[in-house]
N, C-alpha and C positions, 0 to 999 in steps of 0.2 A: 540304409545307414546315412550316405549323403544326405538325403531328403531330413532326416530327423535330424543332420546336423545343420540343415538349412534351416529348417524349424524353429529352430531354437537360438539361430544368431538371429534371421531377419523378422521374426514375429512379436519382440519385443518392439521394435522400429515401425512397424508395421502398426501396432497398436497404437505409438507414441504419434505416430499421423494422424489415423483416425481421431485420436483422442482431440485434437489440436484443431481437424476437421468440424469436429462437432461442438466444440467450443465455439469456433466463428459462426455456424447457423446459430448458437443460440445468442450470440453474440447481436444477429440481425433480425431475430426473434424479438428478442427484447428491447432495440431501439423501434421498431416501428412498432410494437406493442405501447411504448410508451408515448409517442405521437399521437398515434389514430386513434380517436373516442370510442366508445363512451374511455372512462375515468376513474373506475372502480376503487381505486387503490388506495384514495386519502387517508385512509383513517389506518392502514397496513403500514402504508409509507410512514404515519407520525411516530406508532407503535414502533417499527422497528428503528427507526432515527434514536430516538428516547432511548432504547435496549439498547443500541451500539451505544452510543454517551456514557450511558448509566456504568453499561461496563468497561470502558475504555478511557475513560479520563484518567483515574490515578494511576493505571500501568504508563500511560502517554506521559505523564507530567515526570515521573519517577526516570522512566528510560529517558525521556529528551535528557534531564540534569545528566545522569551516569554517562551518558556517549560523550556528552559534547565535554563537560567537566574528564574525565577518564582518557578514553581516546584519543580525542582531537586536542583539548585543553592543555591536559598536562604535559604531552608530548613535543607538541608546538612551543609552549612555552621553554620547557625542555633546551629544545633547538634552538628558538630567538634568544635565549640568554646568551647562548656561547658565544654571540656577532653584538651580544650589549642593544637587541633591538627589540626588547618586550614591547614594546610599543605599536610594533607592525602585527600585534595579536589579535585586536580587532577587522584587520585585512583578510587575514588568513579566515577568520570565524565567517564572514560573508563567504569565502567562497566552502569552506569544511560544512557548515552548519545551514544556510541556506538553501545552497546547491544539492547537497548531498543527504546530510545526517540528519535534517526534519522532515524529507517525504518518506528516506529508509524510514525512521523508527514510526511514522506513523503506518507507515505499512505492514512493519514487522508487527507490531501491537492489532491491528486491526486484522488482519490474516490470523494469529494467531490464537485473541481470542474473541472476535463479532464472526470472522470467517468461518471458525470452527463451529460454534454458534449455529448459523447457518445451514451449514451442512450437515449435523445431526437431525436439526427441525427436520430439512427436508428428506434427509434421508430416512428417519424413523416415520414418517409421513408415507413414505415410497414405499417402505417395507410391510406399513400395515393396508395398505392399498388404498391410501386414504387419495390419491393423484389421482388412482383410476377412476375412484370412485366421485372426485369433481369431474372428468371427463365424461362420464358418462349422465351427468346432470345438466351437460351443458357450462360448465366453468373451466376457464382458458388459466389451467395455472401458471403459463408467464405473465398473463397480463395482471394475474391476483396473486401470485409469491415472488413470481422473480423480478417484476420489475417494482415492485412497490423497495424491493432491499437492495435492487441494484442503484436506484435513486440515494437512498438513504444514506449507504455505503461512501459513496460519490461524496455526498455533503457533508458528510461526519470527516472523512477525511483530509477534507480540504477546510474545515475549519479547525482540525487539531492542526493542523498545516503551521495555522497562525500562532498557534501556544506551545507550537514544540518551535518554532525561531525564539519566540520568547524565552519560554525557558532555558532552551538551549542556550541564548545570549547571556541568558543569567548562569550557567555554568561559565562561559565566559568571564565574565565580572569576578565567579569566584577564586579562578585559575590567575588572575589580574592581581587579584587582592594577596594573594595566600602567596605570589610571588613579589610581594613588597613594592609593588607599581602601582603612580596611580592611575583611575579611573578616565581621565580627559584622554592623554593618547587611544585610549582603547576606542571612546565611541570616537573618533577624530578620524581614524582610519577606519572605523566600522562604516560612517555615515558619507565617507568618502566613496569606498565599495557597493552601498548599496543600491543600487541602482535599481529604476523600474523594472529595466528587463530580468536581472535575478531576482526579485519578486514574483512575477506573475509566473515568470516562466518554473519556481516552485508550488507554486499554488496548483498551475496547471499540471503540473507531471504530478503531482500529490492526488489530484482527483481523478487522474488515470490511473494511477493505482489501485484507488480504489475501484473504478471501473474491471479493472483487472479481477481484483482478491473476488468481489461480488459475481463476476461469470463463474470463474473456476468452482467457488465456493456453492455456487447454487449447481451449476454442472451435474456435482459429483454426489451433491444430494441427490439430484433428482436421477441419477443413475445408480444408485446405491441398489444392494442386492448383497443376499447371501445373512440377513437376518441380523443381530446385534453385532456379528463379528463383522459383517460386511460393513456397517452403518463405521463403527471404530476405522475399520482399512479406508474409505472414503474418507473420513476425517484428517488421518497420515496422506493423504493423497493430496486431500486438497491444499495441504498448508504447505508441500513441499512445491507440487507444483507453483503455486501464486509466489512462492521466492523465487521458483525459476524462470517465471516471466518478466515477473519483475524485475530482476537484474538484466534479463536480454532487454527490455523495453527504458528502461535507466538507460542502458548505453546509448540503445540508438537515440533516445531520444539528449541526450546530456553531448551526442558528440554532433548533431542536429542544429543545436542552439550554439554551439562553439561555432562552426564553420559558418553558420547565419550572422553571428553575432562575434567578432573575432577582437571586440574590447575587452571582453569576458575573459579573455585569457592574462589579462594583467592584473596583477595585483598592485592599486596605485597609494 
């Protein structure tokens, strides 16, 4: 009875190692797959770049407006009226909307639907034995599935990067307007804040994310089992996990750039 009660507390934990185990070899899998020649992948890589786009642009453009207008916008607005300082709204939106809420929503949008995406192909692939069956031909499927979309992933990412600040800025401007302020204090204190290093240093955490969504997402494809019900539970699986990395990998990497960079913490 102990033993099955041990069973059953540490064998979920136990899994959730492994699980995280196996993520990092494929993790190192697919960087040196993507290195070492030959090159296979061009034409997989442009195909899926174009598929994530194709699907991901109007949820990106849509979610950036809602977060930053809804959330952050109207809230903060909200709050700087009661001290008479709408004006410090474009301060706040560098550090809400750069820092934080255009690599979340491009993550959230790309996990949810390139990732998922993803993780059917390959998992409907895994199930009809179509993996084994390039293995046994002699074809390396990380160096021809998973890093042609781990690439892709990366690069789609970190260009929605650039148009969910945009747009996000632009819920700004609307949150601006609709609270009878004008327009000059907002970029005055936007362009005050924006500094290189909150730039790059979103750009960069936004293309790790995607590096993220793209393991997790191909992982659970490619370990799928248990036939269309199984292909569905890897699908839940992968989208939960890639938010839970994500938020552990946001922190370390957001409290990271703070203590490196300790201007960051003023809003000026």
């Amino acid at each position: 009875m102990l033993r099955a009660v041990g069973d059953r507390t540490f064998l979920p934990l136990k899994e959730f190692i492994e699980t995280i185990g196996s993520m990092g070899v494929l993790t190192g899998k697919t960087l040196t797959s993507a290195v070492r020649p030959p090159y296979p992948y061009g034409k997989e890589f442009v195909t899926q770049f174009l598929f994530a786009v194709r699907l991901c642009w109007f949820p990106m453009i849509v979610a950036s407006v809602a977060f930053t207008y809804g959330p952050s916008g109207v809230q903060a607005a909200n709050f700087l009226n009661l001290f008479g300082a709408i004006d410090r709204l474009g301060g706040l939106f560098i550090v809400a909307v750069v820092r934080e809420f255009a690599p979340l929503v491009c993550a959230i949008v790309m996990a949810g639907v390139a990732g998922t995406a993803i993780t059917a192909d390959l998992g409907a692939r895994k199930i009809r034995e179509e993996l084994d069956a390039l293995q046994v031909l002699g074809v390396d499927p990380i160096k021809n599935l998973v890093v042609p979309r781990f690439l892709a992933l990366m690069l789609v990412t970190g260009m929605f990067n650039v148009y969910a600040v945009i747009f996000g800025t632009f819920g700004g401007m609307l949150v601006t307007v609709t609270n009878g302020a004008p327009l000059g204090p907002f970029f005055a204190t936007y362009f005050t804040n924006a500094t290189p290093t909150e730039l790059w240093g979103s750009l960069l955490k936004t293309i790790l994310f995607g590096a993220i969504i793209a393991i997790v997402c191909c992982y659970k494809g490619l370990t799928a089992k248990g036939g269309a019900e199984g292909v569905g539970r890897a699908v839940n699986q992968a989208v939960v996990i890639s938010f839970l990395g994500i938020g552990a990998f946001n922190y370390v990497f957001t409290q990271t750039l703070l203590a490196t960079h300790p201007e960051l913490t003023l809003v000026r």
